[in-house]
N, C-alpha and C positions, 0 to 999 in steps of 0.2 A: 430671676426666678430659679429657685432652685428647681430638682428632678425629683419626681415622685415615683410610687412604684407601679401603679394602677390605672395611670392618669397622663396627659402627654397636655403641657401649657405653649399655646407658641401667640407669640404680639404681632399683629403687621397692621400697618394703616389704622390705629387706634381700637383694632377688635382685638379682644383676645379670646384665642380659638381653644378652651378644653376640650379634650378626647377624654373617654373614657375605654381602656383597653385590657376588658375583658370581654371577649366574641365568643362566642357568637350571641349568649343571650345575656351580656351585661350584668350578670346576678350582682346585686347589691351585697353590704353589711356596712358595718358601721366603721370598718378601716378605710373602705373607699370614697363612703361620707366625707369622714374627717379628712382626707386628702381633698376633697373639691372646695370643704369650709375652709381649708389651709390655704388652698389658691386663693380662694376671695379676698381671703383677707392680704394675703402679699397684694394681689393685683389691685386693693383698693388703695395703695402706700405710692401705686404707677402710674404720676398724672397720664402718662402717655396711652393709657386703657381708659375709652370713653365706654365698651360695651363688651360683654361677653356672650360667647356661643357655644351653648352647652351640645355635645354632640358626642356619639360613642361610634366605632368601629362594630362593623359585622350585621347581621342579618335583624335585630333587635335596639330600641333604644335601650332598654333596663325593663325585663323580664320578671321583675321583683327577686324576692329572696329564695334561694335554693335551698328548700326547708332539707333536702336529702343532706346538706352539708354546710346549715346554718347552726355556727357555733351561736350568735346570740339568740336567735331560741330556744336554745338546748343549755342555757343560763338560767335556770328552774326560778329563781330568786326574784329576779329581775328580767325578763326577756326584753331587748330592745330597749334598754334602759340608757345605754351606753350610745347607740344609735341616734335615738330619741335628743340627747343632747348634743350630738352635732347637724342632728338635721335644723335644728332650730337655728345654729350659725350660720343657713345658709340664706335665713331669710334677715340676716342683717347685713348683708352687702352694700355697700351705696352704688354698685355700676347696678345700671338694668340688664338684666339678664334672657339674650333671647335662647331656646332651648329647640334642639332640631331632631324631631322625632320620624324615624324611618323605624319597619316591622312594630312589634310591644311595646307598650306602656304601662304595663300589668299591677296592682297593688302599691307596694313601695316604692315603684318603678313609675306610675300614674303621681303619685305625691312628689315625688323628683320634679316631674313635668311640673306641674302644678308649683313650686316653687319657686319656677320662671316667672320673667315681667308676660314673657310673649310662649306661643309656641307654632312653630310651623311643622307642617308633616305633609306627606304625601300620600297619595289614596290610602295606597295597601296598608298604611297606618293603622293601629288597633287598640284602643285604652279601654281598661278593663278595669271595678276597683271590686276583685274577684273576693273579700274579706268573709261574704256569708257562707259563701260557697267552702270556702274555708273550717267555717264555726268559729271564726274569729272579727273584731271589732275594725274597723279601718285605723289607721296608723300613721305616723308622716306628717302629723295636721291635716291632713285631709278633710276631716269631718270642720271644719273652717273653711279651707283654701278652697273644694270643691263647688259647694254652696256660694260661694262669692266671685267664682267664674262661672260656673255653668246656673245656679239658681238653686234653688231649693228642692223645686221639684225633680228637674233634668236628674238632679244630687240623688234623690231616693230613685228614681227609678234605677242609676244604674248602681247604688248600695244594694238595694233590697233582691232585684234580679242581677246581679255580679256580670250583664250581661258583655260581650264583646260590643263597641265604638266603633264605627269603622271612620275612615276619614272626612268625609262629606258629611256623615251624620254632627262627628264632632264640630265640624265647620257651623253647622248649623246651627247648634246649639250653644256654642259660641266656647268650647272648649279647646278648640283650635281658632290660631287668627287669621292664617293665610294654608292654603291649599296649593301646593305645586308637585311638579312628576317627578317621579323614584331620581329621573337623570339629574334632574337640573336644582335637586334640596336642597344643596351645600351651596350653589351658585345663587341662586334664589336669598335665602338666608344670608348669606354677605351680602347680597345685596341692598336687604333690611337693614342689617347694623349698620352698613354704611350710611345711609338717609338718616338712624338715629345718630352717628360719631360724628357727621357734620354738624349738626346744633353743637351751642355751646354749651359746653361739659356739666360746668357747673350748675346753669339753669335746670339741665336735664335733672340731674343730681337732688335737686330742691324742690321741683316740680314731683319728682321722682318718693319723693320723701313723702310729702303733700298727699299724694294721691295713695301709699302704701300706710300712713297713720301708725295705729297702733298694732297692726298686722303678727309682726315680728312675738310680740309681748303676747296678745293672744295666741299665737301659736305656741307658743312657749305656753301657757296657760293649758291649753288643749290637748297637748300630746301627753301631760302628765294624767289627764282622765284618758285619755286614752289607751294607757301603760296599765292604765289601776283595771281598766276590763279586759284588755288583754291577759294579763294576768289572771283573773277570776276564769275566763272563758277558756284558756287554756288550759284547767282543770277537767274539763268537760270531757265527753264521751263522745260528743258531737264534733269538738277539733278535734281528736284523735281523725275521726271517721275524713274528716273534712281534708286532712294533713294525705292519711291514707287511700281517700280515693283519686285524691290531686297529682300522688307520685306512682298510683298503678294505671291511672289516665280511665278510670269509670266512673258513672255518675253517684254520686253520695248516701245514703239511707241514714237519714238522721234522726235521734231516739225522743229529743231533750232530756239527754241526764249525760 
């Protein structure tokens, strides 16, 4: 494996472990993206990788986008344009992917999650897909990937109210698979892929394929309507408001214009 700049890859016992190492609050973009789609893709060439464990350093899984110092939305043309095409490499991996959620799950940072086969976290966990609150569309696929883990409904209520998830609620709703404590997430979670790296690879692999369909393609499908009203919506008066009340931490006053 080569060495990336954002991201730390290590293999032991058929798992391989990414980090993502920006702390404390993981903010995405589309260079960190394309560094995780670039692991997959090495680590799917490594028979010896039955399973990966997406997991980040610091107080946060992925906190979404730092709109104070997001160069691709400040890409007037295209926002997310560039993003959008590697987040879609990420759902064409063939290992399953378990993703290990400790503090936020926020927006782009929630569609990260949700990219995963699985996801484990611990109480104080928090998934938010804060996009209205915004004045902006959700993004990542999300508007797919949400709805086909948690439901239709669960999907609109937390779209419509951008509300915070806390852990047990996600459990419930079936947005999270497994529930364990702050100490024992990363122990816990090897432990998972272990149970999954025992079967045999390739069944998984196929099985794996089977039960994911045309997933990948719709995704890829979905984030280009999704780009096309981000973009619309980002003309607004109401992203402005939304961008600005989010970075002075006040609640929103929104005009529709």
């Amino acid at each position: 494996m080569r060495d990336f700049d954002d991201i730390s890859v290590n293999l032991n016992n058929h798992i391989a472990t990414i980090t993502i190492q920006r702390p404390p609050n993981n903010f995405f973009d589309s260079f960190l993206i394309q560094q995780i789609a670039d692991a997959y893709v090495e680590l799917d060439e490594i028979d010896d990788c039955r399973v990966i464990l997406l997991c980040s350093e610091g107080k946060n899984f992925c906190a979404g986008a730092n709109f104070g110092e997001d160069k691709d939305m400040h890409n007037k043309s295209h926002p997310y344009s560039k993003l959008y095409d590697q987040a879609v490499r990420l759902f064409r991996t063939n290992k399953p992917v378990v993703a290990v959620v400790q503090g936020a799950a926020v927006g782009g940072g929630l569609g990260l999650a949700l990219s995963a086969d699985f996801r484990i976290a611990c109480p104080e966990a928090r998934f938010s897909a804060n996009f209205a609150k915004l004045g902006f569309h959700p993004g990542f696929g999300s508007s797919v990937t949400l709805p086909r883990v948690v439901g239709l409904q669960n999907s609109a209520d937390m779209l419509y109210t951008a509300r915070r998830v806390k852990g047990e609620e996600a459990l419930e709703m079936g947005l999270v698979d497994k529930i364990t404590s702050k100490e024992t997430l990363m122990d816990d979670s090897i432990k998972f892929a272990s149970e999954i790296a025992s079967s045999a690879p390739m069944a998984i692999e196929s099985i794996r394929s089977t039960l994911k369909g045309d997933l990948a393609d719709r995704v890829e499908e979905v984030v280009a309507w999704e780009l096309s009203e981000q973009i619309r919506l980002q003309k607004t008066e109401d992203f402005k408001e939304g961008i600005a009340s989010s970075l002075e931490r006040r609640d929103p006053k929104f005009s529709r214009k």
